[in-house]
C-alpha positions in Angstrom: 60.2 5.7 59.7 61.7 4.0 57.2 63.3 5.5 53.8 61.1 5.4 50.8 62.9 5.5 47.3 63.0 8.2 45.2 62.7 6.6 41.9 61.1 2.9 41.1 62.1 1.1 37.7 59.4 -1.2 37.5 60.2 -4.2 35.2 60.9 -1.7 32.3 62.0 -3.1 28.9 62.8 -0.3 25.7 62.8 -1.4 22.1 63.1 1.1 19.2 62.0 0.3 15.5 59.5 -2.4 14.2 59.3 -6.2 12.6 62.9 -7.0 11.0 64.6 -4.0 12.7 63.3 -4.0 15.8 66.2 -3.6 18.5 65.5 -4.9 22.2 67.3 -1.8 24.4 66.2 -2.2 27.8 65.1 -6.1 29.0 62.6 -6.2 32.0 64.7 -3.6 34.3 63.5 -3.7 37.8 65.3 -0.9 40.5 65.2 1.7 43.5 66.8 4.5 44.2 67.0 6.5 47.6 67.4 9.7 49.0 70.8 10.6 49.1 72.2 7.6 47.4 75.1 8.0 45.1 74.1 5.5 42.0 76.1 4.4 39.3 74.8 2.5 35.9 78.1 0.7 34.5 78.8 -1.0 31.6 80.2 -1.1 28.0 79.3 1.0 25.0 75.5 0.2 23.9 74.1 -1.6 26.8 71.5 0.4 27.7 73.0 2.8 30.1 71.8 6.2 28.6 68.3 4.5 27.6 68.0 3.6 31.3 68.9 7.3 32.5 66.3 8.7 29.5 63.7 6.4 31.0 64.2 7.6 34.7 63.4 11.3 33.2 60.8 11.1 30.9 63.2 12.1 27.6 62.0 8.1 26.8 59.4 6.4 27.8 59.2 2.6 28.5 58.0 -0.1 25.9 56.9 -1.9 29.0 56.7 -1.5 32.5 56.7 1.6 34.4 58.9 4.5 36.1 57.7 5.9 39.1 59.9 8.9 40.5 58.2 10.3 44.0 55.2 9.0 43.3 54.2 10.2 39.9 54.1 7.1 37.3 56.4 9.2 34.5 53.6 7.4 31.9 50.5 9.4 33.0 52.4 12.5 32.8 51.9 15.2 30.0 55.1 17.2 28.2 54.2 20.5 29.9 54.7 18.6 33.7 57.7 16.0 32.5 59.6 19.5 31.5 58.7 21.3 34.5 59.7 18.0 36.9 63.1 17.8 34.6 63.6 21.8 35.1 63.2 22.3 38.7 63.6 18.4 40.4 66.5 17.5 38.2 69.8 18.8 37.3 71.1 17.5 34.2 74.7 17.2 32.9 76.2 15.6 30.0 79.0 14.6 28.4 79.3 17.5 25.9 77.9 20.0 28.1 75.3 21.9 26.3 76.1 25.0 27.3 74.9 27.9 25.2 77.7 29.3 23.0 76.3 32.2 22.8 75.5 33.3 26.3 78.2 34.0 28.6 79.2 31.7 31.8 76.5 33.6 34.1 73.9 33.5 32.1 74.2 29.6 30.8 74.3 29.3 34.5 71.1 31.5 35.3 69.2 29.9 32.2 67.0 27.6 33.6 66.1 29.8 35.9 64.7 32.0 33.0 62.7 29.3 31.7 60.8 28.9 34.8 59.9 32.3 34.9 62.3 33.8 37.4 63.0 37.6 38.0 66.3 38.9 36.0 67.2 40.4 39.4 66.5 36.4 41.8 68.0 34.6 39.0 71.5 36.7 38.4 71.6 37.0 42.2 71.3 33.0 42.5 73.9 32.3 39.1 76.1 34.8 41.1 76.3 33.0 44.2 77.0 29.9 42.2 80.1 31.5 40.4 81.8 32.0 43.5 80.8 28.7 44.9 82.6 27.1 41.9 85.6 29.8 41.6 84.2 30.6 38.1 83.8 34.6 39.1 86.7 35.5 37.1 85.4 33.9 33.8 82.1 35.3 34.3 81.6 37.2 31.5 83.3 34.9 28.6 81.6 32.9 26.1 82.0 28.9 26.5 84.5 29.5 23.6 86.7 31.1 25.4 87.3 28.8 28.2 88.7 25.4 29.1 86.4 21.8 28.8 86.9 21.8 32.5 85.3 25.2 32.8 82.6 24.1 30.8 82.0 20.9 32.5 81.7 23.0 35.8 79.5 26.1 34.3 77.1 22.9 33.3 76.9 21.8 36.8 76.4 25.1 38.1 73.4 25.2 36.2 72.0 22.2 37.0 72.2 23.1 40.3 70.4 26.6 39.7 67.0 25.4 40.9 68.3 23.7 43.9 67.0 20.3 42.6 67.0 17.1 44.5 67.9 14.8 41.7 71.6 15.1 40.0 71.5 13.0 36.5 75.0 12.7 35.1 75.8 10.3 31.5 79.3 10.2 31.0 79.8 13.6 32.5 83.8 12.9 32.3 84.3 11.8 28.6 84.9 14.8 27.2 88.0 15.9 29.6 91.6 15.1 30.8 91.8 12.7 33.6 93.2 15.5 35.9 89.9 17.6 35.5 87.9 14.4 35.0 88.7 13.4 38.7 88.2 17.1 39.7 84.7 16.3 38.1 83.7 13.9 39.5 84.9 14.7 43.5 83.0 17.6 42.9 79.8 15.3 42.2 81.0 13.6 45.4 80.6 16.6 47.7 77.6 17.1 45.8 76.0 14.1 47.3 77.9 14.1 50.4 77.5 17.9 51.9 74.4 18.3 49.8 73.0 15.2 50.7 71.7 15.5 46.6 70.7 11.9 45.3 73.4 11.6 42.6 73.0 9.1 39.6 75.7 8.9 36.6 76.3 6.7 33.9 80.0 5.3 33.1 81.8 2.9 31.8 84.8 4.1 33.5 85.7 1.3 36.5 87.9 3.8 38.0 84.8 5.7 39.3 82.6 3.0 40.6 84.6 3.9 44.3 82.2 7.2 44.4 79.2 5.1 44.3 76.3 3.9 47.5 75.3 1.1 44.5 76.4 -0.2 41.2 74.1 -1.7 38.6 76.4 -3.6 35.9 74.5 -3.3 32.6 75.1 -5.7 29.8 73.1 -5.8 26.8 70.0 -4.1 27.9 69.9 -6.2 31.3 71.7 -5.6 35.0 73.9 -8.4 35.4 74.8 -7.6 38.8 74.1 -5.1 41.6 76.8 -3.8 44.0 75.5 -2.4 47.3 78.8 -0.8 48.8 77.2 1.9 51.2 73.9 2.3 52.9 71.9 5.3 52.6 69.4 6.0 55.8 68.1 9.6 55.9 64.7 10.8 54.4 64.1 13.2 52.0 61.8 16.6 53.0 61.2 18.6 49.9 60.3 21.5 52.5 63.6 21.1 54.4 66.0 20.6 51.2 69.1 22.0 52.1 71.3 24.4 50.2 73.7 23.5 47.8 77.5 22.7 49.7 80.5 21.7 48.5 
């Protein structure tokens, strides 16, 4: 059987404002993405690169042209089921982490899990397990301003991982950190897709990184220039037989 993709970009073109300021974002962007693939989106500054990774989620739709991510067209989708796909399909993690200054580590890390409706006792048992997967046990109980930007940047992908999603959406998850824990970051992702067979997508415009990456789509000005296919991924994804996170 062969492998289906995961996500289709189908000739997808963004523009924000109207007549005189009307800015072209995204120019007829056509793409797949696999099960298990580890995908990068590189380029400069302002090519397009976040708009792109907004587009695959639904936080933007397209001016043209479609997004289709396991079979749902993103388009014909109302808020209610794009949050609830972004919630428990996809983790999210950004540059500035988002975590919630106010909460301690385990329960930024249990969070989503309490927006999905999920028993105090399941979800602190589930944000527990992920502490000690990522050594943050010890740190359990501070508040994000108490810690380092590398704790941070691991407490955020702990929580996106708190559903067990499928789907791991990175934008610049590094630019906030020392290159030290930037390359601890971003090996971590690595194991992610490797041992957790997670499909893995981040945005950069770091070249050290494109190593990590199945396939590379250079972005410039709102168009892919060039794809890099380094690695080919074969296996199938089965929602039913998803395995646990590993790392």
């Amino acid at each position: 059987m062969s492998t289906k993709p995961i996500i289709v970009v189908d000739k997808v073109s963004k523009e924000f404002g109207s007549g005189d300021a009307k800015t072209m974002v995204l120019q007829d962007i056509n793409l797949e993405i696999y099960p298990g693939e580890y995908v990068m989106f590189f380029g400069p500054s302002g090519c397009g690169k976040s708009t792109l990774l907004n587009c695959l989620i639904g936080l933007e739709m397209p001016s043209e042209g479609r997004v289709v991510l396991r079979g749902d067209d993103l388009s014909k989708l109302n808020q209610k089921s794009l949050a609830e796909i972004r919630n428990k399909k996809i983790g999210m993690i950004f540059q500035q982490f988002n975590v919630i200054k106010s909460f301690d580590v385990l329960r930024n890390i249990a969070f989503p899990q309490l927006l999905g409706g999920i028993s105090r006792k399941r979800r602190l048992v589930r944000a527990l397990k992920l502490l000690q997967m990522f050594d943050l046990q010890k740190i359990a109980r501070r508040v994000p301003t108490e810690i380092s930007g590398g704790q941070q940047q691991r407490v955020a992908i702990a929580r996106a991982l708190i559903n067990n999603p499928w789907i791991l959406i990175a934008d610049e998850p590094t630019g906030s950190l020392d290159s030290k824990t930037a390359n601890d970051v971003m090996d971590l992702l690595e194991k992610l897709n490797k041992k957790s067979k997670r499909t893995v997508i981040v945005v950069t415009h770091n070249p050290d990184y494109l190593k990590y990456a199945d396939t590379v789509y250079y972005l410039v000005d709102g168009k892919i220039e060039k794809v890099e296919r380094k690695h080919k991924v074969s296996h199938e994804f089965d929602e039913k037989e998803h395995e646990e996170i590993k790392i």
